[in-house]
BALOBA-1460 file (C-alpha; in Angstrom, 3 decimals):
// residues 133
<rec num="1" residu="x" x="90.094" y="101.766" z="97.319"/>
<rec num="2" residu="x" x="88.874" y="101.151" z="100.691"/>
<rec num="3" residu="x" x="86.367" y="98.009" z="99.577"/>
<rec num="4" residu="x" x="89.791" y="96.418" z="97.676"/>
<rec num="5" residu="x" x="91.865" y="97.088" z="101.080"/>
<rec num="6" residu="x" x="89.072" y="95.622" z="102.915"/>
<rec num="7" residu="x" x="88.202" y="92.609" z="100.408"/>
<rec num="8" residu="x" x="92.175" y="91.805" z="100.491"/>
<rec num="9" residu="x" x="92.087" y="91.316" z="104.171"/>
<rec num="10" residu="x" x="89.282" y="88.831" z="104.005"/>
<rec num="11" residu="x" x="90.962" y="86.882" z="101.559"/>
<rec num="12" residu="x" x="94.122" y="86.796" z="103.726"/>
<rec num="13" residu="x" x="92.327" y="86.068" z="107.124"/>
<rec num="14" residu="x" x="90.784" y="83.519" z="105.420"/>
<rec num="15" residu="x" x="93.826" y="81.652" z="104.200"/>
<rec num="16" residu="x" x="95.047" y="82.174" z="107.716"/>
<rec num="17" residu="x" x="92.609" y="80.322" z="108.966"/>
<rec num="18" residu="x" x="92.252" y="77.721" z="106.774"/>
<rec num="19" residu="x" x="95.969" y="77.261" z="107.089"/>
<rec num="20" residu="x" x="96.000" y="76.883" z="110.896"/>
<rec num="21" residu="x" x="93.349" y="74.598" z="110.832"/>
<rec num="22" residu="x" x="95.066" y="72.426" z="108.519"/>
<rec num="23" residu="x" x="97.906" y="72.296" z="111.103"/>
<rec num="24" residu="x" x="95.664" y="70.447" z="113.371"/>
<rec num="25" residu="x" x="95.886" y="66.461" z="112.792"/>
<rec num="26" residu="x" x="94.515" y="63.972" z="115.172"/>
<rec num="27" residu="x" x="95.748" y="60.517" z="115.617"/>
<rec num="28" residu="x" x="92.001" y="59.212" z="115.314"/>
<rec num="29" residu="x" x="92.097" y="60.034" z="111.554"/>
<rec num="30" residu="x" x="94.702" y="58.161" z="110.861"/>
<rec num="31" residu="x" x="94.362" y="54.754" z="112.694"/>
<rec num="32" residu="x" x="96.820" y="52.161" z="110.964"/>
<rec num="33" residu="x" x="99.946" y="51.849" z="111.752"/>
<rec num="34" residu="x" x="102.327" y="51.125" z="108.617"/>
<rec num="35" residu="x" x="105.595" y="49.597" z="109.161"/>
<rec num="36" residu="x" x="108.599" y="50.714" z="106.483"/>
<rec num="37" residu="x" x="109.893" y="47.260" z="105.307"/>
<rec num="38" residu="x" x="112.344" y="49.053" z="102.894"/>
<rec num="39" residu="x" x="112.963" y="52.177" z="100.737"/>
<rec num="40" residu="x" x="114.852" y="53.361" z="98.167"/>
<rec num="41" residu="x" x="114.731" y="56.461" z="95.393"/>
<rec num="42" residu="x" x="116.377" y="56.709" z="92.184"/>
<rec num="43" residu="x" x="117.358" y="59.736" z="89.822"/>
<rec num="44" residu="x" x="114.912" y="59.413" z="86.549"/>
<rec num="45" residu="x" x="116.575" y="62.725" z="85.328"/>
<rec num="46" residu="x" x="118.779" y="65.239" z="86.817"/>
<rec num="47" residu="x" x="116.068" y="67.175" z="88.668"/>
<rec num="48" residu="x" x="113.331" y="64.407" z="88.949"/>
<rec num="49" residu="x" x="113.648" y="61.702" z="92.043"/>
<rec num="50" residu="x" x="111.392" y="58.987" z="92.101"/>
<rec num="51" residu="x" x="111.127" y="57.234" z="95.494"/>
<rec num="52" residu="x" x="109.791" y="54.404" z="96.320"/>
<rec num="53" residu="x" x="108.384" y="51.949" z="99.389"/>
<rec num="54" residu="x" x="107.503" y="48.539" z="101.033"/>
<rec num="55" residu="x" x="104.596" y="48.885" z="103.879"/>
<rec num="56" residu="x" x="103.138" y="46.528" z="106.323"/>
<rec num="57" residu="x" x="100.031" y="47.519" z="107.783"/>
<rec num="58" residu="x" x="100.455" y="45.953" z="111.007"/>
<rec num="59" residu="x" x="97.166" y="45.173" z="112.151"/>
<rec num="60" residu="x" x="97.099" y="43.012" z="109.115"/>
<rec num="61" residu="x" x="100.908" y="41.822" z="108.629"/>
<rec num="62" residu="x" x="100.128" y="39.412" z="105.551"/>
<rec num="63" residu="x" x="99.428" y="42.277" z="103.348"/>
<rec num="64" residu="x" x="102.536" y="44.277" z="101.587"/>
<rec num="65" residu="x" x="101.926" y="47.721" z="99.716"/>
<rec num="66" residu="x" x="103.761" y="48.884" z="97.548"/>
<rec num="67" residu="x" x="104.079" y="52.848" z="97.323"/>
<rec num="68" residu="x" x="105.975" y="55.708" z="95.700"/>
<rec num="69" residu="x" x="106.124" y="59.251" z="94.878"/>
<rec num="70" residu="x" x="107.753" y="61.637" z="91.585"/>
<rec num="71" residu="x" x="109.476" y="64.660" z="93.079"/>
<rec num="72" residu="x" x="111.100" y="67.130" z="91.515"/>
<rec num="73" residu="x" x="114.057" y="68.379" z="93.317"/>
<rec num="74" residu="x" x="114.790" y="66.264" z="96.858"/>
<rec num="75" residu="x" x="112.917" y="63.342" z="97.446"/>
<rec num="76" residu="x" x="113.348" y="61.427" z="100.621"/>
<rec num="77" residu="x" x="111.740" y="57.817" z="101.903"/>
<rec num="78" residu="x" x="111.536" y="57.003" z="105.280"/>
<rec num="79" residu="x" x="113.786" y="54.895" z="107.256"/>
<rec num="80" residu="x" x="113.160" y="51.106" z="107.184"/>
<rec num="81" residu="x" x="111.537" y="49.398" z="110.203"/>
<rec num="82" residu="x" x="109.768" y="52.601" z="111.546"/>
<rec num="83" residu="x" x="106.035" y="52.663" z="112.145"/>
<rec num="84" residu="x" x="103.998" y="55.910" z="111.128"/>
<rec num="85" residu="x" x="100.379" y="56.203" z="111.241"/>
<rec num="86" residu="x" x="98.344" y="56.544" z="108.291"/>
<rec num="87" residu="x" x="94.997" y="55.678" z="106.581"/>
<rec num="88" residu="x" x="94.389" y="54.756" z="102.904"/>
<rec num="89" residu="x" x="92.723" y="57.618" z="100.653"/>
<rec num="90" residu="x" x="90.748" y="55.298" z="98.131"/>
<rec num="91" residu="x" x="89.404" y="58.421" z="95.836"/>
<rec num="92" residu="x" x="93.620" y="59.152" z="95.129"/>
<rec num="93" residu="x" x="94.340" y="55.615" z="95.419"/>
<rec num="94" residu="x" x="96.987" y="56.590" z="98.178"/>
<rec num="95" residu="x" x="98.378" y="56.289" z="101.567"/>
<rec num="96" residu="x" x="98.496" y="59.520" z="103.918"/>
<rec num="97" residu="x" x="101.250" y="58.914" z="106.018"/>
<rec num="98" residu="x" x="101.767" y="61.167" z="109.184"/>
<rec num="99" residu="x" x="105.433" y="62.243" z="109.840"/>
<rec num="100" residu="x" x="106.625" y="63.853" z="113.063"/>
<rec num="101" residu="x" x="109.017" y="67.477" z="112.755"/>
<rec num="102" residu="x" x="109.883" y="67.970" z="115.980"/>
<rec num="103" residu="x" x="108.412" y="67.326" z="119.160"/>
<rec num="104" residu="x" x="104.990" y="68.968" z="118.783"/>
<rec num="105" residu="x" x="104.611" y="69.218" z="114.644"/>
<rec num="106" residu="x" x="103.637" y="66.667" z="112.140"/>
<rec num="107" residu="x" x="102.736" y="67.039" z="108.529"/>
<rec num="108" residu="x" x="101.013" y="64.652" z="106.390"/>
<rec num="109" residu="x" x="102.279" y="62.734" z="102.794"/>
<rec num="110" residu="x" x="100.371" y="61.112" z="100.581"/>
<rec num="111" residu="x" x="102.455" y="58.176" z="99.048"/>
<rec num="112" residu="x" x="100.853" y="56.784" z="95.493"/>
<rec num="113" residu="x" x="99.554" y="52.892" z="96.136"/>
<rec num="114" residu="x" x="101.728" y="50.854" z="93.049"/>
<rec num="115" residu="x" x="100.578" y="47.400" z="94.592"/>
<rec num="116" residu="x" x="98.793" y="45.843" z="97.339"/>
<rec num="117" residu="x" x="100.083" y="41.973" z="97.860"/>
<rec num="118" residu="x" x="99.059" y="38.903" z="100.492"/>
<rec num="119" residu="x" x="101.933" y="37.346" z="101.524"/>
<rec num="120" residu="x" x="100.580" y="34.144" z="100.478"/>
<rec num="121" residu="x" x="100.347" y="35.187" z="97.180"/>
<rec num="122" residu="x" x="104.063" y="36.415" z="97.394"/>
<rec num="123" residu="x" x="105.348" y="32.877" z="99.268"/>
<rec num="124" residu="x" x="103.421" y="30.633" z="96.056"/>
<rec num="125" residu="x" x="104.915" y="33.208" z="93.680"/>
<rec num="126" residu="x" x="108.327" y="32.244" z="95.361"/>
<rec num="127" residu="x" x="107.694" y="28.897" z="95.062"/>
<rec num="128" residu="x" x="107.380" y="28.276" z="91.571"/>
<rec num="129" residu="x" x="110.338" y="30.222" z="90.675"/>
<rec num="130" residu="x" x="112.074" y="28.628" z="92.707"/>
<rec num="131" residu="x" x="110.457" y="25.695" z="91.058"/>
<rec num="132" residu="x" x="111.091" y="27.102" z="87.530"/>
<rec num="133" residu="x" x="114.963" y="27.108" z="88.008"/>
């Protein structure tokens, strides 16, 4: 009974600490600064929200992503012309986004990447429909 008791307590301490340290996010890890150029969500079905985004990565303004996320329950975006840190996680094909609560909290969300775009591409796509009509 004792080696259980004691066995459960390492298993707890250890989630403890790997739970604080995951608390601990510095701004070096997360150098870009994304801009919200617009957001909106929509109700797929009654309990699933979809929500979706427009970034600028600021440091290089003539590229556009194009991000979202499927929540079940709530799902909230982010309000338009706000900067947030971030960094892009190539292995999930994401952005991690950092997102103050509070003063002296943040938490981290990882956004799915739907499309990446050059505004060049976007102002010669404009073009020829406006072309086309």
């Amino acid at each position: 009974m004792k080696t259980n008791s004691f066995a459960a307590f390492l298993l707890v301490f250890h989630l403890l600490t790997l739970t604080g340290w995951a608390d601990d996010i510095r701004e070096a890890d997360y150098p870009v600064h994304y801009e919200v150029l617009s957001a909106s969500k929509t109700d797929k079905l009654v309990i699933q929200k979809i929500c979706s985004m427009t970034l600028r990565d600021q440091a290089n303004a003539n590229v556009i992503i194009s991000v979202s996320r499927t929540r079940i329950g709530s799902c909230h975006v982010l309000p338009s012309g706000k900067v947030y840190n971030g960094r892009q996680n190539g292995e999930k094909n994401a952005i991690e986004l950092v997102i103050p609560v509070g003063e002296n909290r943040a938490r981290v969300e990882s956004w799915h990447i739907d499309a990446t775009l050059k505004e060049s591409a976007i102002t010669s796509h404009s073009r020829i429909m406006t072309l086309r009509r």
